[in-house]
mmCIF file of the N, C-alpha and C atoms, coordinates in Angstrom:
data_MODEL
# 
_entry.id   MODEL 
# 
loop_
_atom_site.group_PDB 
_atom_site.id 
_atom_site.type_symbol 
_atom_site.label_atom_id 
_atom_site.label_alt_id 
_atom_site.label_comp_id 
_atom_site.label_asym_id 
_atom_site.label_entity_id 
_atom_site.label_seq_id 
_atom_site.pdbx_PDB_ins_code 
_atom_site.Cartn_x 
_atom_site.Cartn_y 
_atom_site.Cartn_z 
_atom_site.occupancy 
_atom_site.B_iso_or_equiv 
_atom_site.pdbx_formal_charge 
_atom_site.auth_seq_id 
_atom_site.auth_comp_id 
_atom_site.auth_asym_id 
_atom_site.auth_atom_id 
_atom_site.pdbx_PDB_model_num 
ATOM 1   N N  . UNK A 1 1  ? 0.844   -1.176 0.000  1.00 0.00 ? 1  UNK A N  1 
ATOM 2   C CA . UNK A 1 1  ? 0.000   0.000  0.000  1.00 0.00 ? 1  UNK A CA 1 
ATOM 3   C C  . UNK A 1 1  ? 0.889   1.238  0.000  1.00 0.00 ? 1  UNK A C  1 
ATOM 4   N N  . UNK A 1 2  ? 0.533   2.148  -1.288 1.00 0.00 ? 2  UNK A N  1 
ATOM 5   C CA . UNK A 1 2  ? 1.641   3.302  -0.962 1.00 0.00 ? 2  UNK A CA 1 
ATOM 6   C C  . UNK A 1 2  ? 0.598   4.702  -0.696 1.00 0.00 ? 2  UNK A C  1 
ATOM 7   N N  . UNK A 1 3  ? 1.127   5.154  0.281  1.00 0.00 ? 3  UNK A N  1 
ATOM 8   C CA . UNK A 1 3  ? 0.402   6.326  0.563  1.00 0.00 ? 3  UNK A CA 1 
ATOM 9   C C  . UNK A 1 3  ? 0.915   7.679  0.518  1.00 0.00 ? 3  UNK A C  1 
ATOM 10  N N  . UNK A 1 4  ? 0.367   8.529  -0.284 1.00 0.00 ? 4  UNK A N  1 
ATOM 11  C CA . UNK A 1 4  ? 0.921   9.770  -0.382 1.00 0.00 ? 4  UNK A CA 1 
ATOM 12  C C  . UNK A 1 4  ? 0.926   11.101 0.413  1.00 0.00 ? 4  UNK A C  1 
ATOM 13  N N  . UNK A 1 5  ? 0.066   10.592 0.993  1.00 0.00 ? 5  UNK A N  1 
ATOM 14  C CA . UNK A 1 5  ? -0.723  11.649 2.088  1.00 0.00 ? 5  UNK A CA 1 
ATOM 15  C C  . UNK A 1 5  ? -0.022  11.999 2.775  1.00 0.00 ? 5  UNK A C  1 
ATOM 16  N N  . UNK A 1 6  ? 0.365   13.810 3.256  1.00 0.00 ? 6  UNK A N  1 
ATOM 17  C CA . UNK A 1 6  ? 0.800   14.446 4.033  1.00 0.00 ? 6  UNK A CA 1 
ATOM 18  C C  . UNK A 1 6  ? 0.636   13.895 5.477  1.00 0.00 ? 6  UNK A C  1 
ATOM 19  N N  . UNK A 1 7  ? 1.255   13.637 6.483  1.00 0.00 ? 7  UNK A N  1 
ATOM 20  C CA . UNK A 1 7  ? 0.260   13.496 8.072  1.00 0.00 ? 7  UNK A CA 1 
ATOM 21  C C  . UNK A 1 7  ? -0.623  15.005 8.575  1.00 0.00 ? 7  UNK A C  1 
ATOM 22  N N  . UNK A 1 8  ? -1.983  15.195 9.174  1.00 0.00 ? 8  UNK A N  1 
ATOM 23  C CA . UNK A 1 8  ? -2.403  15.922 9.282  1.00 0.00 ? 8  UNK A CA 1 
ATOM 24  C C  . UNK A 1 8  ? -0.986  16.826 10.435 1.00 0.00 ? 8  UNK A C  1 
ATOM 25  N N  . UNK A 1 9  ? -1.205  18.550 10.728 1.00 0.00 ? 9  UNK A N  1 
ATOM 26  C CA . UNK A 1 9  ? -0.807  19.511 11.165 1.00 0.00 ? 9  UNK A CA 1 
ATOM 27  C C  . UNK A 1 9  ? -1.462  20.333 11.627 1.00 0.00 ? 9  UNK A C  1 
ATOM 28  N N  . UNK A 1 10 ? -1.470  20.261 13.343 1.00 0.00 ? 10 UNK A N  1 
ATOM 29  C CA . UNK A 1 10 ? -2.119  21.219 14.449 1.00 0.00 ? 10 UNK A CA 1 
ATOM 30  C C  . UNK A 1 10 ? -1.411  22.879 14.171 1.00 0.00 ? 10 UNK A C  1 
ATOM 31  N N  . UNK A 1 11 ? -2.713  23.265 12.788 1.00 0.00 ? 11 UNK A N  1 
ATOM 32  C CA . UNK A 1 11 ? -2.362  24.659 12.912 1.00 0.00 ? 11 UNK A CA 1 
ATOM 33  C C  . UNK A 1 11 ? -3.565  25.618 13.212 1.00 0.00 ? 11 UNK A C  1 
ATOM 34  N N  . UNK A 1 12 ? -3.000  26.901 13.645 1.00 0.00 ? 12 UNK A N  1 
ATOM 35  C CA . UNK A 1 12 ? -4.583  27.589 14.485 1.00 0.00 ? 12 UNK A CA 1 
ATOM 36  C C  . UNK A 1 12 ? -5.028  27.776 12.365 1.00 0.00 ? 12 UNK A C  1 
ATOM 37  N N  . UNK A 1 13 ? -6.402  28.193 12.406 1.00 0.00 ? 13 UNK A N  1 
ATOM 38  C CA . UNK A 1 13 ? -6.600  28.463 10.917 1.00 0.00 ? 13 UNK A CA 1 
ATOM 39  C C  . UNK A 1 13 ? -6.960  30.075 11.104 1.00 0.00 ? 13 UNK A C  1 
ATOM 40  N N  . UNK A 1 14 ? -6.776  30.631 9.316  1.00 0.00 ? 14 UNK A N  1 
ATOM 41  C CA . UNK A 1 14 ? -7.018  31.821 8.695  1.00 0.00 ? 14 UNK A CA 1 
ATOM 42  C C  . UNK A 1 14 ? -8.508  31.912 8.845  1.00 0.00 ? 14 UNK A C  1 
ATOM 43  N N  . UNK A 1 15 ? -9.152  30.936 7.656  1.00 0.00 ? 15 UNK A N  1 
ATOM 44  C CA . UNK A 1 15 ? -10.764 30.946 7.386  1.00 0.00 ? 15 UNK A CA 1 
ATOM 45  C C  . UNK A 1 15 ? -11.588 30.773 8.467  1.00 0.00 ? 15 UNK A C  1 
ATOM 46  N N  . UNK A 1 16 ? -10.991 30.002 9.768  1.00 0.00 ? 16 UNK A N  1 
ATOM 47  C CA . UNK A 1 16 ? -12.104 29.555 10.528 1.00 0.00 ? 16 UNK A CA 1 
ATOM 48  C C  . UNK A 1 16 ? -11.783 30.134 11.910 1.00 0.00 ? 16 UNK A C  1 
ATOM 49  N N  . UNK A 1 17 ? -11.888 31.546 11.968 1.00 0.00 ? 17 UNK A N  1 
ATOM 50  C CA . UNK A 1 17 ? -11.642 31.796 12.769 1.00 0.00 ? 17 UNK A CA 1 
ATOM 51  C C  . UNK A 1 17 ? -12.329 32.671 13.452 1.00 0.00 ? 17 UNK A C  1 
ATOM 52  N N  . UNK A 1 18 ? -12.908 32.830 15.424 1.00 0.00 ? 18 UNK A N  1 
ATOM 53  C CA . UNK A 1 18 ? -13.326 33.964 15.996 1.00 0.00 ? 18 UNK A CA 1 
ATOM 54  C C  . UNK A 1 18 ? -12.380 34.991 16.527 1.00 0.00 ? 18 UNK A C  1 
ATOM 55  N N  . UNK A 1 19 ? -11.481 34.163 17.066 1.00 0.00 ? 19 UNK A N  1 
ATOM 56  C CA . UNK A 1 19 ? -10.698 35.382 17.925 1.00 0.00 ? 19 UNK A CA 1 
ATOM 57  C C  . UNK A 1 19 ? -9.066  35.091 17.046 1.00 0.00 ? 19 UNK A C  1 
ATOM 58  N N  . UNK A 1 20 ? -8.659  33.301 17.431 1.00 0.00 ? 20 UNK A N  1 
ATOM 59  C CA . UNK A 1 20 ? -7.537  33.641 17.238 1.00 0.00 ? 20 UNK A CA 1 
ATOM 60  C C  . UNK A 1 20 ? -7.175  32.467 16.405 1.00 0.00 ? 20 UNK A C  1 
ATOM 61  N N  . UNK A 1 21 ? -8.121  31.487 15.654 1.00 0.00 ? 21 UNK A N  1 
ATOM 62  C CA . UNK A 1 21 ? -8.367  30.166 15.134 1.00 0.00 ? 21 UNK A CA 1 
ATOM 63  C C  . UNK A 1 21 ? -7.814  28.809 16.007 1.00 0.00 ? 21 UNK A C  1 
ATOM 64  N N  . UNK A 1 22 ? -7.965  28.856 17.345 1.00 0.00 ? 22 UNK A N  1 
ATOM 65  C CA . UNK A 1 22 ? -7.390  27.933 18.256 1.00 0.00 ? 22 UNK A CA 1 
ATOM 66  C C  . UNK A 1 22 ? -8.789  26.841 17.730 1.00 0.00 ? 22 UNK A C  1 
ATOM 67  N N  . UNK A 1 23 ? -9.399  27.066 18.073 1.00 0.00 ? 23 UNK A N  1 
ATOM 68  C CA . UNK A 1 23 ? -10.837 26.377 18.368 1.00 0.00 ? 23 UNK A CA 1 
ATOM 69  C C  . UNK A 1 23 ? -10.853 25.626 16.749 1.00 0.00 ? 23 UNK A C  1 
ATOM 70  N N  . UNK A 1 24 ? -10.993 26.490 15.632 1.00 0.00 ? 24 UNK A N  1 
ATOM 71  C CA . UNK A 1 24 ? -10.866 25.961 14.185 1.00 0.00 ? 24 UNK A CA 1 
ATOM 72  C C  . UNK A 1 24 ? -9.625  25.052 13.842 1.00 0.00 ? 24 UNK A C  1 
ATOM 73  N N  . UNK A 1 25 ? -8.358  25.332 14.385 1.00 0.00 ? 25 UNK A N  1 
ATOM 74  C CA . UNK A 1 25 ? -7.658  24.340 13.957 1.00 0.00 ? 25 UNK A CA 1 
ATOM 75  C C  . UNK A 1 25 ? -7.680  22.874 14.748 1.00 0.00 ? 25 UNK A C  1 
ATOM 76  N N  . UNK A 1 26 ? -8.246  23.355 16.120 1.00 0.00 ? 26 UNK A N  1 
ATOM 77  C CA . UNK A 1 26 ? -8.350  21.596 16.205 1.00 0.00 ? 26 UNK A CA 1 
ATOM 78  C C  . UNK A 1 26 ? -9.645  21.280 15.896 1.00 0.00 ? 26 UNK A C  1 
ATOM 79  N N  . UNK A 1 27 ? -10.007 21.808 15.676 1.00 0.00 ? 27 UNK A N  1 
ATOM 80  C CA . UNK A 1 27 ? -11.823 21.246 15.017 1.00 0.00 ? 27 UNK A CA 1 
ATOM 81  C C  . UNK A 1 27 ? -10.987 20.381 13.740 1.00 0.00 ? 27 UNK A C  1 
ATOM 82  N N  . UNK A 1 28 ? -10.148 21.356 12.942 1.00 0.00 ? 28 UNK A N  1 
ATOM 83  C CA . UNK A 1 28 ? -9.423  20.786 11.410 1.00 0.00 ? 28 UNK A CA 1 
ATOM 84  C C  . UNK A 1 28 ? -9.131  19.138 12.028 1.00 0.00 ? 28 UNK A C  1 
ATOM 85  N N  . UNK A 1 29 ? -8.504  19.456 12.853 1.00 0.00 ? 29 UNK A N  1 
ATOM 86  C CA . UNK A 1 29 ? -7.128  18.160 12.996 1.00 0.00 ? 29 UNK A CA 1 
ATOM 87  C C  . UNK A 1 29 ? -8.024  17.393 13.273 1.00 0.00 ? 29 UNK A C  1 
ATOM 88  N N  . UNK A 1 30 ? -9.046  17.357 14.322 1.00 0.00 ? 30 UNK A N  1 
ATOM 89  C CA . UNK A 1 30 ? -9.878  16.248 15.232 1.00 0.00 ? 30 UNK A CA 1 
ATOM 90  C C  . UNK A 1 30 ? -10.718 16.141 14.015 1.00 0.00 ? 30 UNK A C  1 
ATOM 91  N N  . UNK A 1 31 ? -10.828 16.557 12.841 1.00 0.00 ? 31 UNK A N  1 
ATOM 92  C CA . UNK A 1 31 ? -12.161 16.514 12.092 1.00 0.00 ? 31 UNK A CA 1 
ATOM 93  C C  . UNK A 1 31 ? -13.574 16.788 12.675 1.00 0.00 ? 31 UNK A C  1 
ATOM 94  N N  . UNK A 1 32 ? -13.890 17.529 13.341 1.00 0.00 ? 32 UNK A N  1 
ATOM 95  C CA . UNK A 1 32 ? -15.214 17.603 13.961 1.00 0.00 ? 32 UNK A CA 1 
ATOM 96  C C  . UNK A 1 32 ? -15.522 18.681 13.695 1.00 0.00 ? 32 UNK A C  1 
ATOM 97  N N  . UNK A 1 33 ? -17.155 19.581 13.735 1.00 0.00 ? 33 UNK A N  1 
ATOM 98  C CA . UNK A 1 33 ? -17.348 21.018 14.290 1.00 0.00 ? 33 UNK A CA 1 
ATOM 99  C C  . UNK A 1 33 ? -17.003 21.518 14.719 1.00 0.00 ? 33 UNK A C  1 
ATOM 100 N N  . UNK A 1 34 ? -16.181 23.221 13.989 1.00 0.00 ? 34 UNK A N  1 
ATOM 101 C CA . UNK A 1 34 ? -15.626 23.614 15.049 1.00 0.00 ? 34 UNK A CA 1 
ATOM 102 C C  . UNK A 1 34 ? -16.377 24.695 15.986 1.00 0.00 ? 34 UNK A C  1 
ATOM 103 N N  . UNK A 1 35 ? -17.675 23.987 15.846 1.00 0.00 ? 35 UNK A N  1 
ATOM 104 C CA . UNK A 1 35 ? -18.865 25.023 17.293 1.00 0.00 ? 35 UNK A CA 1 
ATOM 105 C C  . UNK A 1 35 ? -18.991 24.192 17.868 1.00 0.00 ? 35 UNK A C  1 
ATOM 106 N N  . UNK A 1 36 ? -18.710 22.326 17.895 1.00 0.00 ? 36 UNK A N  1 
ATOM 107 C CA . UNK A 1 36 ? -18.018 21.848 19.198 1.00 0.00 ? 36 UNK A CA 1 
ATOM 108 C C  . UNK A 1 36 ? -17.264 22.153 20.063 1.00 0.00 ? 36 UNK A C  1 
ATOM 109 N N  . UNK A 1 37 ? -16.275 22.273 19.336 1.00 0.00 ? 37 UNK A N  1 
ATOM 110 C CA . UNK A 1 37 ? -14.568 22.551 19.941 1.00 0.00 ? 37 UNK A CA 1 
ATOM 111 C C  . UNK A 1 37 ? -14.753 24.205 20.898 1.00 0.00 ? 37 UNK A C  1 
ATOM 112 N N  . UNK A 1 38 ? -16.060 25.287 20.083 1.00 0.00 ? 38 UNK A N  1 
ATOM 113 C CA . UNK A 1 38 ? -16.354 26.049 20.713 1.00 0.00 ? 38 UNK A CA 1 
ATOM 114 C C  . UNK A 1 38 ? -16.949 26.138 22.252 1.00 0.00 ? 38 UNK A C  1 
ATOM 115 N N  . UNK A 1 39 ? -17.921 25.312 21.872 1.00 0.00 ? 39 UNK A N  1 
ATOM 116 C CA . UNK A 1 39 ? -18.754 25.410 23.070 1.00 0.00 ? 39 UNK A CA 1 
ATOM 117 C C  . UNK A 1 39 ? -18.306 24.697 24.069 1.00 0.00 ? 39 UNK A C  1 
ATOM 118 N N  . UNK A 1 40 ? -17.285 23.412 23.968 1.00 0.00 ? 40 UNK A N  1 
ATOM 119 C CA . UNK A 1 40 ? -16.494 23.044 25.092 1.00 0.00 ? 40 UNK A CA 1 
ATOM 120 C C  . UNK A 1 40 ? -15.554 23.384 25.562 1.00 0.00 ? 40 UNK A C  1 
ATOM 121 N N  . UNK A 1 41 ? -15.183 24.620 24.855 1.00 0.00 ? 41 UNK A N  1 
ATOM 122 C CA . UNK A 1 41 ? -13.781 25.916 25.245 1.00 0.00 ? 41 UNK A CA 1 
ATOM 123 C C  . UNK A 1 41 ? -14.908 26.798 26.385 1.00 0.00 ? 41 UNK A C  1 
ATOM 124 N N  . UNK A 1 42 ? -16.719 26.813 26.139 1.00 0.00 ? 42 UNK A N  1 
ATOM 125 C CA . UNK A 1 42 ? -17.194 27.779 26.763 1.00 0.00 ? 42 UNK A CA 1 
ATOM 126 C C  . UNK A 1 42 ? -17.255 27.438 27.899 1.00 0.00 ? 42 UNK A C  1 
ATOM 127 N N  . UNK A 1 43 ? -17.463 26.133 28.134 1.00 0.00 ? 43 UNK A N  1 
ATOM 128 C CA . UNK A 1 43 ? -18.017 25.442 29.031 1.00 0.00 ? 43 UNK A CA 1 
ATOM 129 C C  . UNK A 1 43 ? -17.083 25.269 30.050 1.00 0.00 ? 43 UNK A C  1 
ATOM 130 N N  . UNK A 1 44 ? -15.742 24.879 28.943 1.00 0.00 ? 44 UNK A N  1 
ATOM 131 C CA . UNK A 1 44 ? -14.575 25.086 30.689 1.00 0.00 ? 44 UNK A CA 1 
ATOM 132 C C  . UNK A 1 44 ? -14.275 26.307 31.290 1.00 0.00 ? 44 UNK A C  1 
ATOM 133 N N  . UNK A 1 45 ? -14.638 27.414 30.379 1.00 0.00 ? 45 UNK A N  1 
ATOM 134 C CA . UNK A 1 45 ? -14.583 28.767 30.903 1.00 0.00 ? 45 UNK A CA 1 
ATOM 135 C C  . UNK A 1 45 ? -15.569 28.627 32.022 1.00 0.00 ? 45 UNK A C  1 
ATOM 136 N N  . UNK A 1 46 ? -16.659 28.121 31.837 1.00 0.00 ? 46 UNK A N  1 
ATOM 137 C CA . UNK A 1 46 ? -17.792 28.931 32.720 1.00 0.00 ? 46 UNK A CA 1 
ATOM 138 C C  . UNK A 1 46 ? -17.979 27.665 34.362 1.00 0.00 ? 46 UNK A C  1 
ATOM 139 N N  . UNK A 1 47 ? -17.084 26.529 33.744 1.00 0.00 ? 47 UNK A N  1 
ATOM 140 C CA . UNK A 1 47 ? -16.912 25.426 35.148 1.00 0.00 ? 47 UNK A CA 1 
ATOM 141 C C  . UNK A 1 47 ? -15.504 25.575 35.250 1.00 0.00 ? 47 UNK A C  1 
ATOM 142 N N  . UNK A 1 48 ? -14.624 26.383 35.895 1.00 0.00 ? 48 UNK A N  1 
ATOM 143 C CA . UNK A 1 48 ? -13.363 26.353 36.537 1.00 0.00 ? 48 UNK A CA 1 
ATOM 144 C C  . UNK A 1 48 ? -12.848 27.358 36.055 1.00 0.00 ? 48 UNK A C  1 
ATOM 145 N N  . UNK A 1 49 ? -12.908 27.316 34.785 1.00 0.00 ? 49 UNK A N  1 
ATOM 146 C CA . UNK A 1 49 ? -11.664 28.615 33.635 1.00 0.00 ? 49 UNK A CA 1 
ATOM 147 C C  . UNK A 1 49 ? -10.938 28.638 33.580 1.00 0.00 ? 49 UNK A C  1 
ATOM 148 N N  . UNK A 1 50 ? -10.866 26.615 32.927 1.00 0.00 ? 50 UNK A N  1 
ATOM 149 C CA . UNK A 1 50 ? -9.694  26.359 32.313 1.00 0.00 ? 50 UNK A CA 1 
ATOM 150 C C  . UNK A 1 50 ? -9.461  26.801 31.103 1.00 0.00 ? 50 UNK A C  1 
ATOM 151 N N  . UNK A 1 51 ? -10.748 26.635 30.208 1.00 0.00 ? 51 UNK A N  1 
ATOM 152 C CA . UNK A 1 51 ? -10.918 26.551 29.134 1.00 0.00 ? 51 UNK A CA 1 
ATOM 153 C C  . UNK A 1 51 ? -10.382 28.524 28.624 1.00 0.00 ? 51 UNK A C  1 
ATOM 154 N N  . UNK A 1 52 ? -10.119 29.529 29.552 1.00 0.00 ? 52 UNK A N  1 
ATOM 155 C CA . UNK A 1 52 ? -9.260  30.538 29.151 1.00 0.00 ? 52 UNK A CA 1 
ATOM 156 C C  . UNK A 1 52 ? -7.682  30.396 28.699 1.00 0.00 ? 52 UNK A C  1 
ATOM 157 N N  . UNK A 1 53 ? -7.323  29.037 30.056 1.00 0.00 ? 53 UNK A N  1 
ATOM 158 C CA . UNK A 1 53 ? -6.080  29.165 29.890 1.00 0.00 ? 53 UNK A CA 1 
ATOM 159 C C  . UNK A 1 53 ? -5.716  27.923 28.571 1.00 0.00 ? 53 UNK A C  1 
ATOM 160 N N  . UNK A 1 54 ? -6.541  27.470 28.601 1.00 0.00 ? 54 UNK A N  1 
ATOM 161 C CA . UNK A 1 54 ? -6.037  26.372 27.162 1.00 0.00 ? 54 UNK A CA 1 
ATOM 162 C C  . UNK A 1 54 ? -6.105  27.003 25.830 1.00 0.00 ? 54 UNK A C  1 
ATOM 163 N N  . UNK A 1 55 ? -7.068  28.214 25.953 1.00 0.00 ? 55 UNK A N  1 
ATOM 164 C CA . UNK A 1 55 ? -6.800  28.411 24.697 1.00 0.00 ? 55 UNK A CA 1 
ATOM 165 C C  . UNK A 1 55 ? -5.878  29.729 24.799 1.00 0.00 ? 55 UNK A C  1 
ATOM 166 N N  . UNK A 1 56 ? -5.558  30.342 25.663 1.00 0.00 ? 56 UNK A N  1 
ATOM 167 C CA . UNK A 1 56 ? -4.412  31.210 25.908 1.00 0.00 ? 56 UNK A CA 1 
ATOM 168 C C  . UNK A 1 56 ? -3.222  30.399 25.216 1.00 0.00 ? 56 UNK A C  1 
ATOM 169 N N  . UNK A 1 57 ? -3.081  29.318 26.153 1.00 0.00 ? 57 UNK A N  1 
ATOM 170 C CA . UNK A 1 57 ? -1.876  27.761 25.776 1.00 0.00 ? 57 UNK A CA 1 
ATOM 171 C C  . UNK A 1 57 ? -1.592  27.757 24.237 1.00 0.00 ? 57 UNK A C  1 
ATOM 172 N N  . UNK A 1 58 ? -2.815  27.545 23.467 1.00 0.00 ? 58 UNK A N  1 
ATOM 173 C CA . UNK A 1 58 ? -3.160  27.177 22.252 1.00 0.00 ? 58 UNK A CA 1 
ATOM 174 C C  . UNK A 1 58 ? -2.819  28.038 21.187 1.00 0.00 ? 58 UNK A C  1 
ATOM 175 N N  . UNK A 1 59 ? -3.055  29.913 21.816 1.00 0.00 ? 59 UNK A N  1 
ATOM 176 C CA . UNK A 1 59 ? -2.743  30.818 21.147 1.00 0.00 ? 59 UNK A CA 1 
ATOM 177 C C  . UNK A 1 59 ? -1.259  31.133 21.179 1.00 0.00 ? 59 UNK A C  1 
ATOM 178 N N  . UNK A 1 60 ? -0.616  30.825 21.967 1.00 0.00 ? 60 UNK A N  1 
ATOM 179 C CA . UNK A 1 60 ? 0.537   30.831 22.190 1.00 0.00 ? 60 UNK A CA 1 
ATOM 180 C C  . UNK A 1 60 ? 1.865   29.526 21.447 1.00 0.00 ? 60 UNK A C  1 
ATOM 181 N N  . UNK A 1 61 ? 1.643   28.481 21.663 1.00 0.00 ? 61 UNK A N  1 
ATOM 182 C CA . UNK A 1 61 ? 1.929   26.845 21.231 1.00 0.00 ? 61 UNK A CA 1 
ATOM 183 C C  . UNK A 1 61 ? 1.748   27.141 19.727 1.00 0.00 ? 61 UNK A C  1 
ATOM 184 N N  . UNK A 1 62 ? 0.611   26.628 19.360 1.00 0.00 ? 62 UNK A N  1 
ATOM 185 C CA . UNK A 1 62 ? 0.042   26.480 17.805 1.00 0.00 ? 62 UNK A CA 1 
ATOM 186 C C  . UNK A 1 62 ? 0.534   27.205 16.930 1.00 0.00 ? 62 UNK A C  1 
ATOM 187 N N  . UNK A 1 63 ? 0.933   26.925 16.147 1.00 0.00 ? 63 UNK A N  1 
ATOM 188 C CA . UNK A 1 63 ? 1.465   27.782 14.741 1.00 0.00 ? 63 UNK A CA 1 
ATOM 189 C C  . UNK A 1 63 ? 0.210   28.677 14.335 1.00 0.00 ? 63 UNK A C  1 
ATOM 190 N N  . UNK A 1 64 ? 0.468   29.495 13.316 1.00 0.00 ? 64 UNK A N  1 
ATOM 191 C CA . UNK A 1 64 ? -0.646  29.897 12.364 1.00 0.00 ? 64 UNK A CA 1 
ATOM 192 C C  . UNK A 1 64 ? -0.920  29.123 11.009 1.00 0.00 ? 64 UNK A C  1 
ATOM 193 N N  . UNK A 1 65 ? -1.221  28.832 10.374 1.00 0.00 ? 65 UNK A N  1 
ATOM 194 C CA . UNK A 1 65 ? -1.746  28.256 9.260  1.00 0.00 ? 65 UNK A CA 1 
ATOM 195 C C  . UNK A 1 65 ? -0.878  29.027 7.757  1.00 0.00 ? 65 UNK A C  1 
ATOM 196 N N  . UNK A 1 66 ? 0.376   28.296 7.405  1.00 0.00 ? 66 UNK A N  1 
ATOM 197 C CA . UNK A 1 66 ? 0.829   29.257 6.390  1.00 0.00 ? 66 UNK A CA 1 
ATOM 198 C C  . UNK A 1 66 ? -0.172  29.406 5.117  1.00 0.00 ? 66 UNK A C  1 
ATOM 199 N N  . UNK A 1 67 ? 0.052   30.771 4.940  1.00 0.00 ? 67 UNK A N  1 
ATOM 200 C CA . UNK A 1 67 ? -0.418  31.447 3.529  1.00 0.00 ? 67 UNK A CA 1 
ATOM 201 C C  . UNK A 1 67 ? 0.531   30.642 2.351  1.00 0.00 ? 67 UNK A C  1 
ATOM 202 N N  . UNK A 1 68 ? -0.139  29.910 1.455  1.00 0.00 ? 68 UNK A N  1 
ATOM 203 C CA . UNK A 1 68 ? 0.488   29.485 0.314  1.00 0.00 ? 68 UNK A CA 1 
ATOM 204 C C  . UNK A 1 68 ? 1.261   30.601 -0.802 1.00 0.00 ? 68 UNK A C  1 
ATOM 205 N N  . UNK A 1 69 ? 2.321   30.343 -0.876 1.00 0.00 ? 69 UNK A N  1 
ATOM 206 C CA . UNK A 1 69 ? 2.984   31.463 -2.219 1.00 0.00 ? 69 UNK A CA 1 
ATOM 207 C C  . UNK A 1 69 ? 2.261   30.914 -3.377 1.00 0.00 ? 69 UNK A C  1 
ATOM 208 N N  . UNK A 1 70 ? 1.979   32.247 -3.758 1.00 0.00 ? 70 UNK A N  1 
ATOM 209 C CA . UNK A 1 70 ? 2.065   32.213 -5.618 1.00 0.00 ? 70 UNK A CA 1 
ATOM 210 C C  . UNK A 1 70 ? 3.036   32.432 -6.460 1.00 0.00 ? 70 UNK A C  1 
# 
């Protein structure tokens, strides 16, 4: 079996983004909604507020999503 496929890459995204694309790029990677990935970022905010510092973590850690050259 030969496979050509890139391995997927935890990057924050351009297109899918509210504040800072933390939430959109792992929505990308995990393949899921990323108004999942939202609302369980809200939810740890609003039970402990973790969910500030992970995506603080996230904004910080995570690459940005390179812009392709033309």
């Amino acid at each position: 079996m030969n496979e050509t496929s890139t391995p997927k890459k935890l990057v924050r995204t351009k297109n899918d983004r509210m504040i800072a694309g933390v939430c959109g790029g792992i929505a990308r990677y995990a393949n899921v909604d990323p108004v999942i990935i939202r609302l369980a970022m809200v939810a740890l905010v609003i039970f402990g507020g973790a969910g500030a510092l992970i995506y603080l973590a996230g904004w910080i850690i995570i690459p940005e999503e390179e812009t392709p050259a033309f």
